[in-house]
C-alpha positions in Angstrom: 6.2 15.2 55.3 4.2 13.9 52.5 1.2 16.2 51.5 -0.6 13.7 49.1 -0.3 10.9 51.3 -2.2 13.4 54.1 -4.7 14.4 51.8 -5.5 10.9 50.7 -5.6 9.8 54.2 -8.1 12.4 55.3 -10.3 12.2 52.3 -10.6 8.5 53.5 -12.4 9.6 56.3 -15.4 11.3 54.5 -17.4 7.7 54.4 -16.5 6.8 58.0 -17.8 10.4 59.0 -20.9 9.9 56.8 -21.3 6.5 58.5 -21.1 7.9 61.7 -23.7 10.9 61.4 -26.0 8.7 59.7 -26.1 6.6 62.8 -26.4 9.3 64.9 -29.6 10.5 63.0 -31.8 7.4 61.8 -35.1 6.5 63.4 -34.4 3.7 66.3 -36.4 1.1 63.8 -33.5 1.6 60.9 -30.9 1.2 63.6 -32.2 -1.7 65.0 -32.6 -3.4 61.2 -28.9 -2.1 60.1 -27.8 -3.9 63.9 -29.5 -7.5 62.7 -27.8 -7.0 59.2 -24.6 -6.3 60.9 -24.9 -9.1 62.9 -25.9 -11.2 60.1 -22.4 -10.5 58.2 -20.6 -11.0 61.7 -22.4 -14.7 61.3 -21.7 -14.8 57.6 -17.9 -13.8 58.2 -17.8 -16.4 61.6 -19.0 -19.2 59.8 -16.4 -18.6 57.1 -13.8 -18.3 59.4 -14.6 -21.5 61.4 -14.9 -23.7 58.0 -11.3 -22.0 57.1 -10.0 -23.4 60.3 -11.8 -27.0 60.5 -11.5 -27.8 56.9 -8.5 -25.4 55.1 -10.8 -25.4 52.0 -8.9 -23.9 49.5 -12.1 -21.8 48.0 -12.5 -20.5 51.6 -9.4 -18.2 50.8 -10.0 -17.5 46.9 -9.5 -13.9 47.7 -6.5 -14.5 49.8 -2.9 -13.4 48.6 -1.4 -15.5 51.2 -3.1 -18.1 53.1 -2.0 -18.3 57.0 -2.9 -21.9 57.6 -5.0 -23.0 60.7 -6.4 -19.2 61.5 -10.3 -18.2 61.2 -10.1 -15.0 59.1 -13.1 -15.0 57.2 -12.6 -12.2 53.8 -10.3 -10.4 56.3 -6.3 -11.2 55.9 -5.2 -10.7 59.0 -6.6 -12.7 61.9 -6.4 -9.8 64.1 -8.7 -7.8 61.8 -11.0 -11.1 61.5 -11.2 -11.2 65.6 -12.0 -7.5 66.2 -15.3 -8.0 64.0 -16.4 -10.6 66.1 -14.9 -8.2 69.4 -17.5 -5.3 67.6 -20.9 -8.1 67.0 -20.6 -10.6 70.1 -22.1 -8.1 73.2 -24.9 -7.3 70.5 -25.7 -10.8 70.2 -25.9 -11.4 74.0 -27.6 -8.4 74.5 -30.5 -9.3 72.2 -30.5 -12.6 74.3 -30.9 -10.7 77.4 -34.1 -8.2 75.7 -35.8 -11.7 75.2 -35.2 -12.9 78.1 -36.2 -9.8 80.1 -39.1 -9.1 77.5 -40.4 -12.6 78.6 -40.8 -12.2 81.9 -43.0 -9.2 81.3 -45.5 -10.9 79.0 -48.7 -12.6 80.7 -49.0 -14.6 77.9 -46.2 -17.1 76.4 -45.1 -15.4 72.9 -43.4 -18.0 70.5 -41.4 -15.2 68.6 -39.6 -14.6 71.9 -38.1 -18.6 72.2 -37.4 -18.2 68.5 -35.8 -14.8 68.5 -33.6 -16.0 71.8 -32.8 -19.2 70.2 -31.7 -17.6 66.8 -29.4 -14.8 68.7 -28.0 -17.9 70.9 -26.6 -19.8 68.1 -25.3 -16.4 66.9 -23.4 -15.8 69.4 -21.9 -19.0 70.4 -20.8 -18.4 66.2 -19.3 -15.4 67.0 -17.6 -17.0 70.6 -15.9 -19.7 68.5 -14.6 -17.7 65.4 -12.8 -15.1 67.6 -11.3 -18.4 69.6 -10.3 -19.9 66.2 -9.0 -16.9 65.1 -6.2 -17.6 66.9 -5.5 -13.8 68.1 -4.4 -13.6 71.6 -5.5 -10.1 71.8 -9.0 -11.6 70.4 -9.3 -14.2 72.9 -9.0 -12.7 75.8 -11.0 -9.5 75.1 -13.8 -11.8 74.1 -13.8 -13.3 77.5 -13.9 -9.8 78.5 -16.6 -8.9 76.4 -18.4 -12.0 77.5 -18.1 -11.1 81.7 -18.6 -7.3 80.5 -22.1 -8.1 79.1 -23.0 -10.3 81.6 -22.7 -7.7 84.5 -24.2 -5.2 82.2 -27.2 -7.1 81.2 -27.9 -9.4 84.3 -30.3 -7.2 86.9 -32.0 -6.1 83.2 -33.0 -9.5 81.9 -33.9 -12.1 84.8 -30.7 -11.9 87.1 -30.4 -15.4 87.7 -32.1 -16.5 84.4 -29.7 -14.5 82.3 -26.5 -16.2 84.5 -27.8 -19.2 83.6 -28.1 -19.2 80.2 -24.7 -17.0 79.7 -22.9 -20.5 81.7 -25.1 -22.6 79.2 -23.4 -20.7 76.4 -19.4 -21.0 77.8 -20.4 -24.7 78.3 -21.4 -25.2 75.2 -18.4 -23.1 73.6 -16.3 -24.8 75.2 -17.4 -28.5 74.5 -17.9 -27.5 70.0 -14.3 -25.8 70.6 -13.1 -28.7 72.2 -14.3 -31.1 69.8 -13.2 -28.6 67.1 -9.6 -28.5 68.7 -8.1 -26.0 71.0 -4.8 -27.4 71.1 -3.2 -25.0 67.9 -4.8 -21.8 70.0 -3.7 -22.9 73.4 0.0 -23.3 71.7 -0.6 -19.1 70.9 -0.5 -18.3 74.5 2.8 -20.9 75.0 4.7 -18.3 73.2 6.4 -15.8 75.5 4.8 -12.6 74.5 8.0 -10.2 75.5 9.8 -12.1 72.3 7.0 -10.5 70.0 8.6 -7.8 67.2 6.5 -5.3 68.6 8.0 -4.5 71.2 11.3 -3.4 69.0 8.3 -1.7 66.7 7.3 0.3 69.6 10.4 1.2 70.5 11.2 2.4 67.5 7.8 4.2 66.7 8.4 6.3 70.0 11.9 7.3 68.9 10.1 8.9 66.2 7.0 10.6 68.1 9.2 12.4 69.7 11.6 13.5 66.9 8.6 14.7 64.7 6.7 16.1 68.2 4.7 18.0 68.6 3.1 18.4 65.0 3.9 15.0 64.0 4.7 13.5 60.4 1.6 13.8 58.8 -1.6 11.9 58.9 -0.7 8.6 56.5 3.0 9.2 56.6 4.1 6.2 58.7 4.6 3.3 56.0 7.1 6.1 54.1 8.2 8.1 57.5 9.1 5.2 59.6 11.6 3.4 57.2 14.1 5.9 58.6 13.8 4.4 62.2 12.9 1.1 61.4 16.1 -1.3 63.8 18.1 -2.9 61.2 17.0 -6.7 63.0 13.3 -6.5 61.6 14.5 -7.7 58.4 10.8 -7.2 56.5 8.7 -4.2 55.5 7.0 -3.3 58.4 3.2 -1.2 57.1 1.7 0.2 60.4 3.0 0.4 64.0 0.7 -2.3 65.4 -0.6 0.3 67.6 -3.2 2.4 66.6 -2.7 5.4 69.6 1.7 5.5 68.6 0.8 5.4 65.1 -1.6 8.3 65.3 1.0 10.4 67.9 3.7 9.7 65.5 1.5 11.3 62.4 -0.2 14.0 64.4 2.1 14.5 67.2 -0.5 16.7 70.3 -3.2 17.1 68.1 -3.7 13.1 68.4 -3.2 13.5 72.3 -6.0 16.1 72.3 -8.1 13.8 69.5 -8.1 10.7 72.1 -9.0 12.6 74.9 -11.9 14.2 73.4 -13.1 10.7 71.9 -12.5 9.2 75.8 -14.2 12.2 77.4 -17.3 11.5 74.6 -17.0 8.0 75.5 -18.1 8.7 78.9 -20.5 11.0 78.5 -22.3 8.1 76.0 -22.3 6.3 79.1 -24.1 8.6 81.2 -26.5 9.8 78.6 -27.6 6.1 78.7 -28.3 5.7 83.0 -31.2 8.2 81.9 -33.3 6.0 79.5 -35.3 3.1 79.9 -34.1 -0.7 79.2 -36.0 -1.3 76.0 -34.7 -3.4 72.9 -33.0 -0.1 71.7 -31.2 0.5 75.1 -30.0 -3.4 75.4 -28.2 -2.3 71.9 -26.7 0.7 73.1 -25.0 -0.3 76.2 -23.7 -3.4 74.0 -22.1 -0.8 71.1 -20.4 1.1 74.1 -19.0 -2.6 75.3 -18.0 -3.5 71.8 -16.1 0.0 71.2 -14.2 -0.4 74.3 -13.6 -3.9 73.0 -12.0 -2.8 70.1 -10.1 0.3 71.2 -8.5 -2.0 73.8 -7.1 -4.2 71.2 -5.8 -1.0 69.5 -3.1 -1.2 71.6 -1.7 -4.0 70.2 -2.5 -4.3 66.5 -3.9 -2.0 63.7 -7.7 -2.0 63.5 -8.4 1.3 62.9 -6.3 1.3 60.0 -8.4 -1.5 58.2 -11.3 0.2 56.4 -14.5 -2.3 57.2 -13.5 -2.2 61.2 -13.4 1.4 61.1 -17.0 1.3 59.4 -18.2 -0.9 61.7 -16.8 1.7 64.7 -18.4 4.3 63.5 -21.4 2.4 62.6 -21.8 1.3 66.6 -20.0 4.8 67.6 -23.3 6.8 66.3 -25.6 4.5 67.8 -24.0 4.7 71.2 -24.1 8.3 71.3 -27.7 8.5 69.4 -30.4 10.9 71.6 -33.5 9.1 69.2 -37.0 10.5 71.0 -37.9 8.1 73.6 -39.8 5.4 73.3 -41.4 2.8 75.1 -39.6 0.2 76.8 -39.9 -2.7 74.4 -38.5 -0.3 71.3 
């Protein structure tokens, strides 16, 4: 409908691409550096978002058109956004925990770096636990529980069974006493609000009423903020920019070729999964199996907000996306 705006769109997704490949490609060492950076700016963005929440510091939200008041959402201005970066870092954090943990118990000799290195990815992660609770996303909340009971069955016969149990209930618990402290009572009040009142369900209403009047070769890839003005009910009475569901959104632009794009990415989602029940449980593997946790973290919480429309998170994807699917030579276990 709106050749430039398609052009545009798709020319976008040269970096991601690029991102992606080089992933796919790097020695295991790189990857596992560019992982600890990652999780470094996940800590960097929780920390901001946490101070945002506790304090309201004005020069927390310099860069901020419009501040949202008690929400954790680091540089990111939506708190959705904010909570799917902490979605995409937390199972890496907890399944660095679980490599030193596991890595422990195969050492005949007690190895300092080990305590340090599980200490370090602890704090990280009980960082990364309380800025997607502060956040204030429903969405984010619960799928971090998820992603929390999703690495603990994945990690637990790998790293110590009871051990790694243990210490995952000795993270909740202590979660859950900072967060009380903190104050829970302004992200217990999210889940008060009935969600069947929420404008997106008029959104998707709407957005279907145009996927299947532009079907089946849809309005053209970045289209919707333009295209969708023409459905858009008369009671949502502001501008409304994406669909606030990724998978409508990209059916109401492409129409079948979206349905045939998502199937391919779920059938290559799989077959990540049982490239991986070949390879040893080494520091690289722990990572894996936590990028293919964190991207079905996120692609779940496509279903209710516009992630993959924000450029860092869609980095980040394919970041993690290429490591999941990486075929490096292999190593030994503790690699």
């Amino acid at each position: 409908m709106i050749p430039y705006r398609t052009v545009s769109t798709l020319l976008s997704l040269l970096p991601v691409i690029g991102i992606f490949l080089a992933a796919l490609i790097l020695p295991r060492t790189k990857i596992i550096f560019l992982v600890y950076l990652f999780l470094g700016i996940a800590s960097f963005e929780a920390a901001l978002g946490l101070i945002q929440y506790g304090s309201g510091a004005e020069w927390a939200f310099w860069w901020s058109i419009e501040d949202e008041g008690r929400n954790a959402t680091g540089t990111y201005p939506n708190r959705d956004h904010f909570a799917a970066l902490m979605e995409l870092a937390l199972p890496l954090g907890l399944s660095m925990i679980a490599y030193n943990i596991g890595n422990k118990r195969h050492k005949d000799d007690e190895n300092p770096y080990i305590f340090n290195e599980t200490l370090i990815f602890f704090t990280i992660s009980v960082l990364i636990i309380l800025a997607g609770i502060f956040s204030r996303s429903r969405a984010g909340v619960l799928l971090t529980i998820v992603g929390i009971l999703l690495s603990s069955i994945s990690f637990g016969r790998h790293a110590g069974g009871k051990q790694n149990v243990g210490l995952n209930v000795i993270i909740i618990s202590v979660t859950i006493g900072i967060a009380t402290s903190i104050g829970l009572v302004p992200v217990l009040n999210r889940f008060a609000v009935d969600p069947m009142e929420d404008a997106r369900w008029q959104i998707f209403d709407a957005v279907w009423v145009g996927i299947k009047q532009f079907f089946p070769l849809g309005s053209g890839p970045g289209t919707f903020q333009s295209v969708f003005l023409a459905f858009q009910p008369p009671s949502l009475q502001k501008f409304i920019n994406h669909a606030h569901n990724d998978y409508l959104e990209l059916f109401f632009e492409t129409g079948i070729f979206g349905i045939l794009l998502i199937a391919l990415l779920v059938i290559t989602y799989i077959y990540g999964w049982f490239n991986l029940r070949s390879n040893q449980w080494g520091r690289f593997q722990f990572i894996q199996v936590a990028t293919g946790i964190s991207l079905l973290l996120m692609s779940l919480h496509g279903f209710m907000d516009f992630n993959f429309h924000t450029p860092a998170n869609v980095i980040f994807f394919a970041f993690l996306s290429g490591i999941f699917l990486h075929q490096g030579t292999k190593k030994s276990p503790h690699n």
